[in-house]
Backbone as a ProteinNet text record, in pm:
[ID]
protein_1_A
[PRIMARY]
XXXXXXXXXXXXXXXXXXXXXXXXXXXXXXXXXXXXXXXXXXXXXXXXXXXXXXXXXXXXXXXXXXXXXXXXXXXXXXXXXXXXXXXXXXXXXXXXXXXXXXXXXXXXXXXXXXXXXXXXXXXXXXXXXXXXXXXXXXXXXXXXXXXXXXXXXXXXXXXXXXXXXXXXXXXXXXXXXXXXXXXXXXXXXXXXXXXXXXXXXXXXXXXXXXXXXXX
[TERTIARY]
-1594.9	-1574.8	-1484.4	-1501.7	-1419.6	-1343.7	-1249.7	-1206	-1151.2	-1166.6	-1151.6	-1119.4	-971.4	-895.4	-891	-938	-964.6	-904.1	-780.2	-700.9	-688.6	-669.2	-603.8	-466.8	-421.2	-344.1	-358.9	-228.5	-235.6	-122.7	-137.6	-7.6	-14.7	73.4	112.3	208.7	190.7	309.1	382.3	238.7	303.7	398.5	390.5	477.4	412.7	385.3	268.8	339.1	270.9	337.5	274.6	137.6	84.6	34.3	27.9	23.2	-67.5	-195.6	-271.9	-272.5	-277	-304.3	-465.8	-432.7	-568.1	-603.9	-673.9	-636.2	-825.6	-789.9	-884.4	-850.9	-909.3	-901.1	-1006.6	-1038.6	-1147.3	-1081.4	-1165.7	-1177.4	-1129.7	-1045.9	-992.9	-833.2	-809.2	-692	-578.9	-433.9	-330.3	-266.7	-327.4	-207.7	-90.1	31.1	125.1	200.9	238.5	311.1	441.8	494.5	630.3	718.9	862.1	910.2	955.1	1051.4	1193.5	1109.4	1141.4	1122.5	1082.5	982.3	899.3	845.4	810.1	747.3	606.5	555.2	445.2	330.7	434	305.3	256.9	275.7	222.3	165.5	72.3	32.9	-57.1	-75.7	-188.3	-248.6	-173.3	-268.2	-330.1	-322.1	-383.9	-472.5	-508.1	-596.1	-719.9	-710.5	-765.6	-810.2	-767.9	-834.5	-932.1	-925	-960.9	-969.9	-793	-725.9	-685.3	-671.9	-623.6	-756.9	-755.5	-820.8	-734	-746.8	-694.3	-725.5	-587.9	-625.1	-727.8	-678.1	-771	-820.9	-959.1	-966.4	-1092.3	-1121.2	-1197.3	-1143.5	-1150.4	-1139.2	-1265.9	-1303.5	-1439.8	-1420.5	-1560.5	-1562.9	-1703.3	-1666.5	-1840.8	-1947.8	-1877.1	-1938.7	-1920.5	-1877.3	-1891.9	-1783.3	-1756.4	-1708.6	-1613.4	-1542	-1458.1	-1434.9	-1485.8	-1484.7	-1637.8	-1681.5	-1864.4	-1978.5	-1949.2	-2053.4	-2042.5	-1921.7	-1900.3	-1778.9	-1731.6	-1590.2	-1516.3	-1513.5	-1428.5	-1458.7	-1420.1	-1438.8	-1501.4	-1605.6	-1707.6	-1629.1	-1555.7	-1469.7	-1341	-1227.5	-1110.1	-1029	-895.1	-784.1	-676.1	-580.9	-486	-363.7	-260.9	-116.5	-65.9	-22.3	19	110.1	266.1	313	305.1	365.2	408.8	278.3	148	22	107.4	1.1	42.5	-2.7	-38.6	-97.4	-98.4	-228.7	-167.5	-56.7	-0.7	175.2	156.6	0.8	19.1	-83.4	-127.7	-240.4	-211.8	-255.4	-155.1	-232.4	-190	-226.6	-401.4	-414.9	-579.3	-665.8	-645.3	-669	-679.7	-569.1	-533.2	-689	-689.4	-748.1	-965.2	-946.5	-1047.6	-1122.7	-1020.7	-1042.8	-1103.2	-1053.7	-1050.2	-1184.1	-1215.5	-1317.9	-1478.5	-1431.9	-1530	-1615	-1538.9	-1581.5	-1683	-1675.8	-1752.4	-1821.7	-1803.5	-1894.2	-1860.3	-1738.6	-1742.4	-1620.4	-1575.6	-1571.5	-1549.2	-1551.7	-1557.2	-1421.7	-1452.3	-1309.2	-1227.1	-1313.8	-1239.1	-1182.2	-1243.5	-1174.4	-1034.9	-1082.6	-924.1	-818.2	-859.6	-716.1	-709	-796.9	-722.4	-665.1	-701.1	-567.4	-415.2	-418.1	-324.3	-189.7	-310.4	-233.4	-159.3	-258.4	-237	-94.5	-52.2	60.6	174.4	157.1	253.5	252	158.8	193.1	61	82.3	34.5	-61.9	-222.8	-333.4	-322	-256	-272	-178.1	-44.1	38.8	57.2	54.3	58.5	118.9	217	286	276.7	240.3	214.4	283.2	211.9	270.9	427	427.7	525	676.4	620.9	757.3	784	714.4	675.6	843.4	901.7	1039.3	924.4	1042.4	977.1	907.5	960.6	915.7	740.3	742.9	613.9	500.4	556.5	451.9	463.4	486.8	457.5	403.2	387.2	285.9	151.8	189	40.5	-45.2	39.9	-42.2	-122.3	-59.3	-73.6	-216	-217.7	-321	-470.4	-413.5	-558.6	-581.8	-492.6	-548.9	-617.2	-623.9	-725.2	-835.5	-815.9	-935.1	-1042.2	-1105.9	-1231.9	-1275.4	-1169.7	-1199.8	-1260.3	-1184.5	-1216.7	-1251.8	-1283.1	-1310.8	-1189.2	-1130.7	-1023.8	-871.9	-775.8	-664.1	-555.6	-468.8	-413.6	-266.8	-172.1	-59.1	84.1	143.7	229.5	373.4	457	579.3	581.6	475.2	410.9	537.1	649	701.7	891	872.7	958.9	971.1	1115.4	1145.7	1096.3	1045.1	992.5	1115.3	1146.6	1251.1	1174.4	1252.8	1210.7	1094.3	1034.5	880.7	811.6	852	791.9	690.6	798.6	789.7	734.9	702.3	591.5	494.5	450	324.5	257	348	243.7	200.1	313.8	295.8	168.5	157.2	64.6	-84.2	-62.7	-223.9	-221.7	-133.4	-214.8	-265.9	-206.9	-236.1	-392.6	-414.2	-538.5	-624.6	-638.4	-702.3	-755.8	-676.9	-691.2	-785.7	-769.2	-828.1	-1008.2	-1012.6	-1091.5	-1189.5	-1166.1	-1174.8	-1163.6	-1102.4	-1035.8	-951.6	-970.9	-863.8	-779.4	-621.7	-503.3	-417.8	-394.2	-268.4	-187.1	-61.7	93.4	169.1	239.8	383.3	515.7	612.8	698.2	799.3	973.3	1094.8	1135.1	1076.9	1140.4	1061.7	1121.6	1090.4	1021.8	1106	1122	979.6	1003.8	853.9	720.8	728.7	616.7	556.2	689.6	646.3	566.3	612.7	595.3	432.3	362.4	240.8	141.2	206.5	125.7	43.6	-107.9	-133.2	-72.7	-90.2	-82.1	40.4	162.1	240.5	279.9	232.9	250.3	345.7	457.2	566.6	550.1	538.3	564.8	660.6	678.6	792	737	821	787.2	604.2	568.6	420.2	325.9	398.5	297.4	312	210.6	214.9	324.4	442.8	515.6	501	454.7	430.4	366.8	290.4	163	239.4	253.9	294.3	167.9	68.8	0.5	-6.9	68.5	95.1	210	307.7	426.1	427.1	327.8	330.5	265.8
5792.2	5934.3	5993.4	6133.6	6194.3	6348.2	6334.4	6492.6	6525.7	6669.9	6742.4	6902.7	6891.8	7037.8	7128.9	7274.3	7297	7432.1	7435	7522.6	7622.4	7545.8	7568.9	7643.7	7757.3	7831.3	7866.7	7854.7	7884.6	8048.9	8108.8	8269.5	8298.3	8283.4	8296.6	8432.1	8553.5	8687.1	8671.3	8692.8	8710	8625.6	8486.7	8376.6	8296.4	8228.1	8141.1	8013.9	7915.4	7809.8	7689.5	7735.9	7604.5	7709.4	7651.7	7723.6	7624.6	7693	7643	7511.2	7436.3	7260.3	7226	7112.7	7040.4	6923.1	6855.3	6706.6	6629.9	6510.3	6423.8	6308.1	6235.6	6175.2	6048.2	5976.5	5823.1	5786.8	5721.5	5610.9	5446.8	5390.4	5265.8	5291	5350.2	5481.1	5473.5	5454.5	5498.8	5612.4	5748	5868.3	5902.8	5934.8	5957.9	6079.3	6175.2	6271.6	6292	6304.5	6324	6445.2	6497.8	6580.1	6609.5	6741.8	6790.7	6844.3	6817.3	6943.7	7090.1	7087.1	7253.3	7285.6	7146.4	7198.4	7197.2	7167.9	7158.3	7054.1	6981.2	6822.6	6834.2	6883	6865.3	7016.5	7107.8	7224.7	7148.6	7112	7047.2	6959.8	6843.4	6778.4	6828.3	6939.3	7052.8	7080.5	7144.3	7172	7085.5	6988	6866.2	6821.7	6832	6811.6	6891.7	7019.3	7129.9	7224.9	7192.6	7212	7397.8	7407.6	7547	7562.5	7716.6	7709.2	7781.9	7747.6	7792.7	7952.2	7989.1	8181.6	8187.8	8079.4	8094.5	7941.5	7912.2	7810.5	7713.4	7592.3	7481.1	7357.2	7317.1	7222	7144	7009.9	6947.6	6816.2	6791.2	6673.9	6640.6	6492.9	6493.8	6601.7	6668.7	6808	6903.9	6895.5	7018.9	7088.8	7214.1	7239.6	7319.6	7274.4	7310.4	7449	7451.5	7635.3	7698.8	7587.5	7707	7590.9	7527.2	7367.3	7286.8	7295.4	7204.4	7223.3	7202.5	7281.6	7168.5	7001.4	6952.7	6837.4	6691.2	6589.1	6520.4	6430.6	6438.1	6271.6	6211.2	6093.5	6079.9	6155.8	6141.2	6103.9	6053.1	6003.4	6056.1	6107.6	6201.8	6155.6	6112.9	6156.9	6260.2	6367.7	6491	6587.2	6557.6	6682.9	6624.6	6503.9	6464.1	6466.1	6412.9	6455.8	6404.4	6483.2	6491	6407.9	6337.8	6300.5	6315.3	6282.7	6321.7	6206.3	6335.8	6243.1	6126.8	6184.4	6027.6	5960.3	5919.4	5821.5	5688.3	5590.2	5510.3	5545.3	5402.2	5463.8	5419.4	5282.5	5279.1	5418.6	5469	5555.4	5647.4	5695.9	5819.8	5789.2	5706.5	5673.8	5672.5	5633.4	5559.5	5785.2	5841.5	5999.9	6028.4	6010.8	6077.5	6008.4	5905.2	5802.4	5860.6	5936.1	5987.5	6102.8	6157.2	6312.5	6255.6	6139.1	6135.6	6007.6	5891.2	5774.5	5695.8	5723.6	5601.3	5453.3	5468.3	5351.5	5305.8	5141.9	5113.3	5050.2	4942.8	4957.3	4855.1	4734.2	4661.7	4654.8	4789	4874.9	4955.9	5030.4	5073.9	4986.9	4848	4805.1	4659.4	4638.7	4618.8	4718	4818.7	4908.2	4941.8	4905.1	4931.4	4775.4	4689.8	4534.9	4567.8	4616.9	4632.1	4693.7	4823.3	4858.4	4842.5	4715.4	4651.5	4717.4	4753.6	4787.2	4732.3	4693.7	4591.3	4699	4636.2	4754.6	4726.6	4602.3	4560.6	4669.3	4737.6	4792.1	4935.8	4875.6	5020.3	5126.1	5159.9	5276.5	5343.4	5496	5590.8	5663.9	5719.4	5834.9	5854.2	5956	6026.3	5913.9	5796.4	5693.5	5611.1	5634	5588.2	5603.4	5547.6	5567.8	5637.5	5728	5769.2	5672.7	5548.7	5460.8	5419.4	5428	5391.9	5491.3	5619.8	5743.2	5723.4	5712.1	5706.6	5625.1	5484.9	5371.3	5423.8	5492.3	5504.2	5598.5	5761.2	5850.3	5739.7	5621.6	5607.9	5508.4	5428.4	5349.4	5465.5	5584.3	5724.1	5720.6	5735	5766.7	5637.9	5508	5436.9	5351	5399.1	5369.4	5361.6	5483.4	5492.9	5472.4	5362.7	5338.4	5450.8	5568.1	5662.6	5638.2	5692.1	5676.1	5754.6	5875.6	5930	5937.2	5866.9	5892.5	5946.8	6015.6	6114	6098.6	6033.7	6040	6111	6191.1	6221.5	6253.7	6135.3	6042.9	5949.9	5835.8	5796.7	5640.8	5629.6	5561.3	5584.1	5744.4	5795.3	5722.2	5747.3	5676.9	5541	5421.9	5313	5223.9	5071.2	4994.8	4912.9	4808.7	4742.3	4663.3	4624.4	4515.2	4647.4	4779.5	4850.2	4909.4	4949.2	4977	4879.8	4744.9	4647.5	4711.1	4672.8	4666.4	4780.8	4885.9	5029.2	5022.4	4984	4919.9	4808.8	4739.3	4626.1	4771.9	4830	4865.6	4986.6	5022.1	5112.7	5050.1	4872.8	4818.9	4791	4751	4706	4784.9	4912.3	5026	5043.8	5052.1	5088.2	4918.2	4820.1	4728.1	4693.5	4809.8	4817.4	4899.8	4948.3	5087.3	5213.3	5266.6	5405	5470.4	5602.1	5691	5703.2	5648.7	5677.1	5782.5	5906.5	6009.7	6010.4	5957.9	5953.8	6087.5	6103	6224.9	6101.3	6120.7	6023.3	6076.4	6059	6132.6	6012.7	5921.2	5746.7	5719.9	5767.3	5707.7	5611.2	5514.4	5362.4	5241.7	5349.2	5271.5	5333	5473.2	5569.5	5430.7	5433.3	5374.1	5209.5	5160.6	5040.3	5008.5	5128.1	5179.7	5217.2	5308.6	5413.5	5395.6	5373.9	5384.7	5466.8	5612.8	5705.3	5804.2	5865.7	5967	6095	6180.4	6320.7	6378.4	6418.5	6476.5	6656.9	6717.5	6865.3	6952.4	7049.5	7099.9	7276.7	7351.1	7499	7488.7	7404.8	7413.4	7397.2	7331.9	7264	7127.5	7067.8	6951.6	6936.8	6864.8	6871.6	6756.7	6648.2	6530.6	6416.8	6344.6	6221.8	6068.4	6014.4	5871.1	5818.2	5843.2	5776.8	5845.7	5939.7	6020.6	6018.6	5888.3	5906.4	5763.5	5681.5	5562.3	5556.5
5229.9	5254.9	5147.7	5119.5	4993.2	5108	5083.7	5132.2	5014.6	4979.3	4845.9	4886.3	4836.5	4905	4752	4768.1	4611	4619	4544	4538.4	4670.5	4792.3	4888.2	4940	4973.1	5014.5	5184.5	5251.2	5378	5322.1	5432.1	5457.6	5560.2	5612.6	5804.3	5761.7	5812.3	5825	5687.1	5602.2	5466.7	5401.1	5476.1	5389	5356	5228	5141.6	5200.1	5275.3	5340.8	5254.1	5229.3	5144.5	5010.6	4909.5	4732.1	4679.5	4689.8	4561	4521.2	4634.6	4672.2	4617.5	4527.6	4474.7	4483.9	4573.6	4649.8	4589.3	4548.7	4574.6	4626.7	4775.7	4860.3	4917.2	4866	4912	5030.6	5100.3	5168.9	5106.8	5179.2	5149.8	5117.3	5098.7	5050.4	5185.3	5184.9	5224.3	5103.9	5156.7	5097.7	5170.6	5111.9	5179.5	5080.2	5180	5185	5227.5	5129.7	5055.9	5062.8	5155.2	5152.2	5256.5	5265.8	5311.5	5434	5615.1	5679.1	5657.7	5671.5	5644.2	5505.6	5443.1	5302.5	5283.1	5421.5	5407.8	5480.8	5461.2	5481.5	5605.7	5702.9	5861	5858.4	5773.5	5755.2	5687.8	5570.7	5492.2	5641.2	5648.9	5735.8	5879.3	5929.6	5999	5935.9	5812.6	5731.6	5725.6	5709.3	5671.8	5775.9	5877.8	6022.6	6086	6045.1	6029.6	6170.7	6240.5	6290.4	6313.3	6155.6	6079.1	5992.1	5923.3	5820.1	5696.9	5571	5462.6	5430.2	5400.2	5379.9	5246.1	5142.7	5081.3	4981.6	4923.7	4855.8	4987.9	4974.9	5066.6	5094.4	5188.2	5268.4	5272.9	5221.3	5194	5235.1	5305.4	5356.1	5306.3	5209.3	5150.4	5158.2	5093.3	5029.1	5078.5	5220.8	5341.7	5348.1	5378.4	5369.3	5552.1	5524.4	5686.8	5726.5	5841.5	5891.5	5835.2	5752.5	5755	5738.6	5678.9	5691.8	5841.7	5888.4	5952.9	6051.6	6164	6213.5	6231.3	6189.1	6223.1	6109.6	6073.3	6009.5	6134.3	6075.4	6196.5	6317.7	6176.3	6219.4	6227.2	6327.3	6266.7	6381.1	6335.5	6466.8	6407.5	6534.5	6484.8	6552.2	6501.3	6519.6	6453.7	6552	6484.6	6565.3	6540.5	6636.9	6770.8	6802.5	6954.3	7065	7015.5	7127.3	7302.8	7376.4	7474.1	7582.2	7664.2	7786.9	7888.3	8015.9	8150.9	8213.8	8282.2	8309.4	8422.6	8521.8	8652.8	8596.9	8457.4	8423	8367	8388.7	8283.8	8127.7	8056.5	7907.2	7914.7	7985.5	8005.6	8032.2	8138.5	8238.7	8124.1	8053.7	7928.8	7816.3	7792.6	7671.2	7709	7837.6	7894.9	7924.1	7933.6	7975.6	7822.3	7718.1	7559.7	7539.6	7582.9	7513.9	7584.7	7704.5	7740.4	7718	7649.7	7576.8	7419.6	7353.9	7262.4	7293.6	7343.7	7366.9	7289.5	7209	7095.9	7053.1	7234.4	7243.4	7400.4	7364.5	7498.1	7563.4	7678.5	7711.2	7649.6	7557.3	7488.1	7346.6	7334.9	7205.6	7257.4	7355.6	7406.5	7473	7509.4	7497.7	7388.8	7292.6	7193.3	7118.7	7079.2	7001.3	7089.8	7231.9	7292.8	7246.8	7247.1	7196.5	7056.1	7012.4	6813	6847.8	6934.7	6910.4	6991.8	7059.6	7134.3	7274.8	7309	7477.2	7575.7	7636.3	7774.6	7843.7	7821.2	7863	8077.3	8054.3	8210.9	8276.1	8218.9	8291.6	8348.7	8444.7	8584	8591.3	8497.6	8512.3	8448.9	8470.4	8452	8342.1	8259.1	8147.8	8157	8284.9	8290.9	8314.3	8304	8323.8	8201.6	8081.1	7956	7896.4	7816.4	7719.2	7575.4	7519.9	7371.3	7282.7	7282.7	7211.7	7261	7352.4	7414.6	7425.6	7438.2	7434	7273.5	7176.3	7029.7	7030.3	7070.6	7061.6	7145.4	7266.4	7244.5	7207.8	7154.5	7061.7	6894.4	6876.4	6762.7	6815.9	6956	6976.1	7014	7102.8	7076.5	6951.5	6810.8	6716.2	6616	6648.9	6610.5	6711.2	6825.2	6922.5	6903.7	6831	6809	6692.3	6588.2	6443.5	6350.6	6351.2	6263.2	6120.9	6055.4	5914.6	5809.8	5879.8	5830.4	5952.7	5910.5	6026.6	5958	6078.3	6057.7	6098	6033.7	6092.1	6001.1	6119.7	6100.9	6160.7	6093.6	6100.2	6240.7	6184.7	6295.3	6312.8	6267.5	6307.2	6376.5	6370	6507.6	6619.1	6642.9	6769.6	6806.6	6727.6	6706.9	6700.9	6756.4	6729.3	6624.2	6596.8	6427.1	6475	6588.4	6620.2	6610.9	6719.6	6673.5	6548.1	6449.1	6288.1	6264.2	6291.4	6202	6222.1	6361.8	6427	6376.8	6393.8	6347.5	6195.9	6107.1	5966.9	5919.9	6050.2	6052.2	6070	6147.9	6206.4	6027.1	5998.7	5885.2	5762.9	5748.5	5608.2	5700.5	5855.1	5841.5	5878.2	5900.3	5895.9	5753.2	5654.6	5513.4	5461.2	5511.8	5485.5	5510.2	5649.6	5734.7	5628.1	5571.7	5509.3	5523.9	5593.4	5670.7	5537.6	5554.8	5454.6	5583.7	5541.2	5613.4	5505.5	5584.8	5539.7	5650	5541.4	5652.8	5564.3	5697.1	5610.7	5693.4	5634.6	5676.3	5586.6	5629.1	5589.7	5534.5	5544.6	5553.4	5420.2	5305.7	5178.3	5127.2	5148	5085.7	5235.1	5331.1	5362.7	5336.8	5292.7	5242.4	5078.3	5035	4915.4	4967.2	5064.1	5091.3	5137.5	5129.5	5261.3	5185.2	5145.4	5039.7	4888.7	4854.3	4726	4620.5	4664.6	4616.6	4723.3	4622.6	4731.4	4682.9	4731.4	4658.2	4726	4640.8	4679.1	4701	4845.4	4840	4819.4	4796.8	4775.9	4835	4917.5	4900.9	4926.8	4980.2	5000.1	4872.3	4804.7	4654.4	4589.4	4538.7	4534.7	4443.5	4383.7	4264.7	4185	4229.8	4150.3	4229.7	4220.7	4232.5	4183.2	4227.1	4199.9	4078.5	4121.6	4005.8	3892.1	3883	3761.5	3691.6	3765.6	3750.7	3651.5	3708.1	3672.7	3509.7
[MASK]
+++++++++++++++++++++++++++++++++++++++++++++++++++++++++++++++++++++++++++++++++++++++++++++++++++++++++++++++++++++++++++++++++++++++++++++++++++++++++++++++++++++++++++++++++++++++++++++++++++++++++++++++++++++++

């Protein structure tokens, strides 16, 4: 898969939030996004989901283009912005609800990704009794359930203790192994670098520099 963002601009009440962004993106690929609270990176990856649409410029998905070819990426898993669940379901129950709206997976796909991120598909208690650490493990097990082709995370190792931070570390090297395009945004540098092929640093809502451009 190729997503290809071509001189892309978002403007929310007359403030340019994203500037004239130019992205080329494969499959097999960990990209990671680089930068300060509010520069951008969780606005692009809205975009790209096709979540939002750009005020001006395309949003392309093997050729298509988002908001008139097509209204969504036809394969994608999303951590984005704290997702939500129902509060008396457990996480089976949660997942087993999402899996039913498209067919595309079954139930031993939803609780191996529940294994992949350390939480117990056997256990009985409900959402609403979950610790932070555990509602982040399992927005991150919705977002590779259905083995997307493009996933979507962002700062997907919040509130995580250090088995935590492997495991999720573990599922994006083997996602990307799998062949999946993984885009992370992450404040946590030095594991962006650790993850990441390629990391484009934003600034003010524009790309400012590419690691493989640096190199």
């Amino acid at each position: 898969m190729e997503i290809t963002l071509e001189n892309v601009s978002k403007t929310i009440k007359r403030s340019t939030i994203i500037d004239n962004v130019n992205l080329h993106l494969y499959s097999g690929n960990v990209y990671g996004f680089k930068g300060y609270n509010g520069s951008g990176k969780t606005m692009l990856m809205r975009m790209i989901a096709g979540l939002l649409h750009p005020t001006r410029g395309d949003v392309k998905i093997d050729g298509k283009t988002l908001g008139r070819d097509i209204d969504f990426p036809p394969s994608i898993g999303l951590f984005l912005e704290n997702p939500a669940f129902l509060a008396n379901y457990t996480s089976v129950e949660n997942l087993k609800l999402i899996a039913s709206l498209q067919g595309k997976a079954d139930r031993e796909k939803i609780r191996n990704a529940l294994c992949r991120v350390g939480l117990d598909p056997d256990d009985d208690r409900k959402y609403r009794k979950y610790s932070l650490g555990m509602k982040q493990r399992l927005g991150i097990a919705c977002a590779i359930f259905e083995e997307p082709e493009v996933l979507l995370l962002d700062e997907p190792t919040n509130a995580l203790d250090q088995e935590g931070v492997k495991l999720v570390c573990d599922v994006i090297r083997s996602e990307r192994d799998r062949g999946a395009m993984v885009i992370m945004a992450s404040h946590e540098h030095e594991r962006l670098e650790s993850l990441a092929d390629t990391i484009y640093t934003i600034e003010h809502g524009r790309i400012v520099s590419c690691s493989d451009e640096e190199n």
